[in-house]
C-alpha positions as CSV (number, residue, x, y, z in Angstrom):
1,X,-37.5,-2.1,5.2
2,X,-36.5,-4.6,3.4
3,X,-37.7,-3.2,0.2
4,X,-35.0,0.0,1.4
5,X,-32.2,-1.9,2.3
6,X,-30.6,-2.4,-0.5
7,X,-30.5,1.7,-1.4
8,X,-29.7,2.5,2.0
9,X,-26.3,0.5,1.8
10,X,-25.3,1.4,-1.5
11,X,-25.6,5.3,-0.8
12,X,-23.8,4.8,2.4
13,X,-21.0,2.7,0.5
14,X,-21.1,6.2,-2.0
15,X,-20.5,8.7,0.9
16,X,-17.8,6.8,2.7
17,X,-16.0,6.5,-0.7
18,X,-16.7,10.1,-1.5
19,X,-15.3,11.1,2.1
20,X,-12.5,9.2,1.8
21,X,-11.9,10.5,-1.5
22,X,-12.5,14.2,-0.3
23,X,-10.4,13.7,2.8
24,X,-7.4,12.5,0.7
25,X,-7.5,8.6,2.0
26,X,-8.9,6.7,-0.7
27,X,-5.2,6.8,-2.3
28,X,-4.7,4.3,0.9
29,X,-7.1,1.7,-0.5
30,X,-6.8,2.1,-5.0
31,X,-4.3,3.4,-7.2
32,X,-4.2,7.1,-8.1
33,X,-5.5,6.0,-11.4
34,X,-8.3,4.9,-10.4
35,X,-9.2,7.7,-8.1
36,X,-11.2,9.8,-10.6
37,X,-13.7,6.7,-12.2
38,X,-14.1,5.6,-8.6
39,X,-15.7,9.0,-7.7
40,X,-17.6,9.5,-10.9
41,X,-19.0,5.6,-9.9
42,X,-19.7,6.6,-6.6
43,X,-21.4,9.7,-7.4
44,X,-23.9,8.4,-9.9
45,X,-24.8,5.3,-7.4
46,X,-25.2,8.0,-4.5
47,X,-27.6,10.2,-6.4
48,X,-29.0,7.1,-8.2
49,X,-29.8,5.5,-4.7
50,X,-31.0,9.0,-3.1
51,X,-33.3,9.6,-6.3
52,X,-35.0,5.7,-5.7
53,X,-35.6,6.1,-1.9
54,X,-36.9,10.1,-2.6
55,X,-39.6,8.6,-5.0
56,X,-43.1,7.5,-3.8
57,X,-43.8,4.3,-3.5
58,X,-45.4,2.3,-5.7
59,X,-48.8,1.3,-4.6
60,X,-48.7,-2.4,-5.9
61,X,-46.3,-3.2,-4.3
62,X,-47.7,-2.6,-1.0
63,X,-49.5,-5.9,-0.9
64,X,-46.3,-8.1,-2.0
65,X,-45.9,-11.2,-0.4
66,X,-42.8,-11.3,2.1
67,X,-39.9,-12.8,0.8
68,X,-38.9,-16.5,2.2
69,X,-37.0,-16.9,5.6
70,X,-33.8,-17.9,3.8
71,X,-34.0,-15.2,1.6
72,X,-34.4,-12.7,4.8
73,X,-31.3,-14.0,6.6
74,X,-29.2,-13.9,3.5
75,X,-30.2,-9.9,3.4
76,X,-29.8,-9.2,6.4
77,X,-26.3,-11.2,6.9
78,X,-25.3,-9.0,3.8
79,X,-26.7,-5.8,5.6
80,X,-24.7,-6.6,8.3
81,X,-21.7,-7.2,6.9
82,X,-22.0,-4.0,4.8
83,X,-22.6,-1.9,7.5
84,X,-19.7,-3.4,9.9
85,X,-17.4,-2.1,6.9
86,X,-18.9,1.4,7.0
87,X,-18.8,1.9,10.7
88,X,-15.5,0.8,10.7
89,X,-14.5,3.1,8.1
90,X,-15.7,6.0,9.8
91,X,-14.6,4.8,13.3
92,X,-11.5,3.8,12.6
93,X,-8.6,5.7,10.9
94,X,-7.2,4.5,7.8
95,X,-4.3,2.8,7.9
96,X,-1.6,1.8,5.6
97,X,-0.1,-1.9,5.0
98,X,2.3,-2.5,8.2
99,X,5.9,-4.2,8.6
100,X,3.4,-7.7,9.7
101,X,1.8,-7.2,6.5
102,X,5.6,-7.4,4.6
103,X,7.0,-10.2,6.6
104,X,3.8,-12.5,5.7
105,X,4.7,-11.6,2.0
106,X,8.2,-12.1,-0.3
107,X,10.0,-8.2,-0.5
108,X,11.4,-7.8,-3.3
109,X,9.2,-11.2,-4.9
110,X,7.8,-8.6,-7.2
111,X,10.9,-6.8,-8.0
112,X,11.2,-7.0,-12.1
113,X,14.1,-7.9,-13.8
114,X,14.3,-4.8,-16.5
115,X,17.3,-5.0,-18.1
116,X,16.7,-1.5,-20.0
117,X,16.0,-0.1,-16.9
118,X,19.4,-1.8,-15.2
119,X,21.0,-0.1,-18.6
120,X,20.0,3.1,-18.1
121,X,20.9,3.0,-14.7
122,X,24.5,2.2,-15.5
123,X,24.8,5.2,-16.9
124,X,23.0,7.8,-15.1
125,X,23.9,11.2,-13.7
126,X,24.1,11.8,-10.0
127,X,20.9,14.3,-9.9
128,X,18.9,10.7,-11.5
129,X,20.7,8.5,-9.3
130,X,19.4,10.7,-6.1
131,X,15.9,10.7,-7.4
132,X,15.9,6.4,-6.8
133,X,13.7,5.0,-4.8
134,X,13.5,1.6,-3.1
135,X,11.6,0.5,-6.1
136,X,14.5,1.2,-8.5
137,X,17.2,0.1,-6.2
138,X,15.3,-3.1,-5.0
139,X,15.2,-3.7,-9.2
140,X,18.9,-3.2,-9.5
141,X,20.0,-5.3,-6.5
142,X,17.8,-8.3,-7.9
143,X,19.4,-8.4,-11.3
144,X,22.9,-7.5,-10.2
145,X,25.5,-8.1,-7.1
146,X,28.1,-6.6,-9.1
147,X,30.1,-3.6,-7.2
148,X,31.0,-2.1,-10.1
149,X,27.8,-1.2,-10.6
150,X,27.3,0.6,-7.6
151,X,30.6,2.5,-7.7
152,X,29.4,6.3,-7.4
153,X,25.9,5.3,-7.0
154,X,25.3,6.3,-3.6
155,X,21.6,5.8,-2.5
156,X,20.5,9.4,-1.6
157,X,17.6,9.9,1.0
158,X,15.7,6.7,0.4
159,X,12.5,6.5,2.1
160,X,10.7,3.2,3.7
161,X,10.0,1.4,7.2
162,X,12.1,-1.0,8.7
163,X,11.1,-4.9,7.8
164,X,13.4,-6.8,10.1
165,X,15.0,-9.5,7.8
166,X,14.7,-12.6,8.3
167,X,18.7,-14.0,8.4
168,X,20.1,-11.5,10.3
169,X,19.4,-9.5,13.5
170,X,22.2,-6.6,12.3
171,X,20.5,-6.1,8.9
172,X,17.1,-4.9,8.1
173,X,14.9,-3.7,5.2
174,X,14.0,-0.3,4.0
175,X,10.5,-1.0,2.5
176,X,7.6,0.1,0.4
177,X,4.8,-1.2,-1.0
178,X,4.2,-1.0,-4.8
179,X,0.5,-1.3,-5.7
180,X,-0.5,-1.9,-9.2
181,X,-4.0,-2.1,-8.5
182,X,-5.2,-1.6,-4.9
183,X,-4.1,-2.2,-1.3
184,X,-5.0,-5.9,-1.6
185,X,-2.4,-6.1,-4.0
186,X,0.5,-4.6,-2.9
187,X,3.6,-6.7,-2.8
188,X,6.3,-5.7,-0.9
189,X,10.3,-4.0,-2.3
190,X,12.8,-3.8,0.2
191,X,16.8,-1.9,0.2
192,X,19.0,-4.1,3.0
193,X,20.3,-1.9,5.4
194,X,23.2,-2.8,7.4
195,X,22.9,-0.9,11.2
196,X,23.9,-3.3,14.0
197,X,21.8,-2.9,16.9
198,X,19.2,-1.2,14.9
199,X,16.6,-2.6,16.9
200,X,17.7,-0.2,20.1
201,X,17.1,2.7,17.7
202,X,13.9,2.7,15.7
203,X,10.9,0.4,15.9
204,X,9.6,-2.0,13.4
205,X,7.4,-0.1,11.2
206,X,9.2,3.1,12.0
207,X,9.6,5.5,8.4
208,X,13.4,6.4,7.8
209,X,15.3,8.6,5.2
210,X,18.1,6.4,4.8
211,X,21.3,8.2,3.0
212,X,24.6,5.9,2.5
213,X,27.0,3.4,0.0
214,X,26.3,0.2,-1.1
215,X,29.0,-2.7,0.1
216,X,29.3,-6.8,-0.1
217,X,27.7,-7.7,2.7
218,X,29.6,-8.8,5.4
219,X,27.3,-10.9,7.5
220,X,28.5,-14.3,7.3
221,X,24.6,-15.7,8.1
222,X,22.9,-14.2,5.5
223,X,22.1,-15.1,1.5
224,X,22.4,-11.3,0.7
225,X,25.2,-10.2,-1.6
226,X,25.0,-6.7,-1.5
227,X,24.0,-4.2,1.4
228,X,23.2,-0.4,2.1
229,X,25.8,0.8,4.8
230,X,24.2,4.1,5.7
231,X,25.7,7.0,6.5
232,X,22.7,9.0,7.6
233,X,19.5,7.4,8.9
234,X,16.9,9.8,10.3
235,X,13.3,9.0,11.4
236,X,10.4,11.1,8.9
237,X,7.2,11.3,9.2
238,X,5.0,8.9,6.7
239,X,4.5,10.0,3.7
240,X,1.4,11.8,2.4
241,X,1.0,8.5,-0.4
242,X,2.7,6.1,1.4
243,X,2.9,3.2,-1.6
244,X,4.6,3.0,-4.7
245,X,2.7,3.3,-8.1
């Protein structure tokens, strides 16, 4: 057994991968871009591991002293660990990062200051303008608080959750995840939304299209220049990819 053990986790760390992978989910836990190497890896260790514990043993090995006690304990903490993550792969639903997971982290702390990108955004055309995303507005509302700017910019259908900020119970945060790497990560970007009493409406964590005009923020306790005042919010499903790559 202990000879096996080793094998036995690795090929069961190769299927759940490949399942997840199959099933759509592993997008949850890497970026896209890292889908296809992942599933070549975890197909060579699978049929690597399954070729190792097919083959016969090897007779002189048979009469091997056992390893030390310490050496035992450390392989079977690590067997135990590994197969608490698999079973709870398989048991439990994957997930994506939740509105907790935001609060505990800085939106919009990642949010780059491109001024190409705030260029080029000056002068787009409606039709590119619609096709922004929290990550572009959550860019252009760190580098500018300029209402100019936003002058016939409407945001168009901008999907996130709702982050509750911080400052202000009438204002929260339309937010997404951007993942450069994997989920561990993901930092979060964030459009503030101004809805009084959105609380009564939607839960935290709730996914909304949000639709509406960007205004100077009226809400005398908060640090936020500029604000989304909507004029259509409607709850959607969660997206099929969730994060932003």
């Amino acid at each position: 057994m202990q000879r096996w053990r080793g094998l036995w986790l690795i090929a069961a760390l190769s299927a759940v991968t490949l399942w997840l992978a199959a099933s759509g989910q592993l997008v949850l836990y890497i970026h896209p871009r890292y889908i296809v190497f992942t599933v070549i890896m975890a197909s060579i260790a699978l049929a690597l591991s399954l070729a190792a514990l097919a083959s016969p043993r090897q007779h002189d090995d048979e009469h091997e002293p056992p390893p030390p006690r310490r050496d035992r304990m450390l392989g079977l903490a690590a067997a135990a660990i590994a197969a608490v993550v698999v079973l709870t792969t398989i048991v439990i639903p994957p997930a994506t990062l939740s509105a907790a997971t935001a609060e505990q982290r800085d939106i919009n702390s990642s949010a780059g200051d491109d001024p190409a990108a705030l260029e080029a955004a000056s002068s787009a055309d409606a039709s590119t303008v619609a096709r922004f995303t929290v990550r572009e507005w959550a860019s252009i509302l760190r580098q500018t608080s300029d209402l100019a700017f936003f002058a016939d910019k409407p945001a168009s259908d901008v999907v996130g959750f709702v982050t509750p900020d911080p400052e202000s119970d009438d204002l929260f945060y339309l937010s997404r995840f951007a993942v450069t790497c994997c989920a561990v990560d993901a930092q979060p970007l964030g459009v503030p939304v101004l809805l009084p009493g959105w609380s009564g409406q939607f839960d935290e964590g709730s996914w909304l299209s949000v639709s509406g005009e960007f205004i100077s923020n009226p809400v005398a306790t908060s640090t936020l220049p500029i604000v989304l005042e909507p004029t259509s919010v409607e709850q959607v499903e969660q997206p099929s990819e969730p994060y932003l790559f």
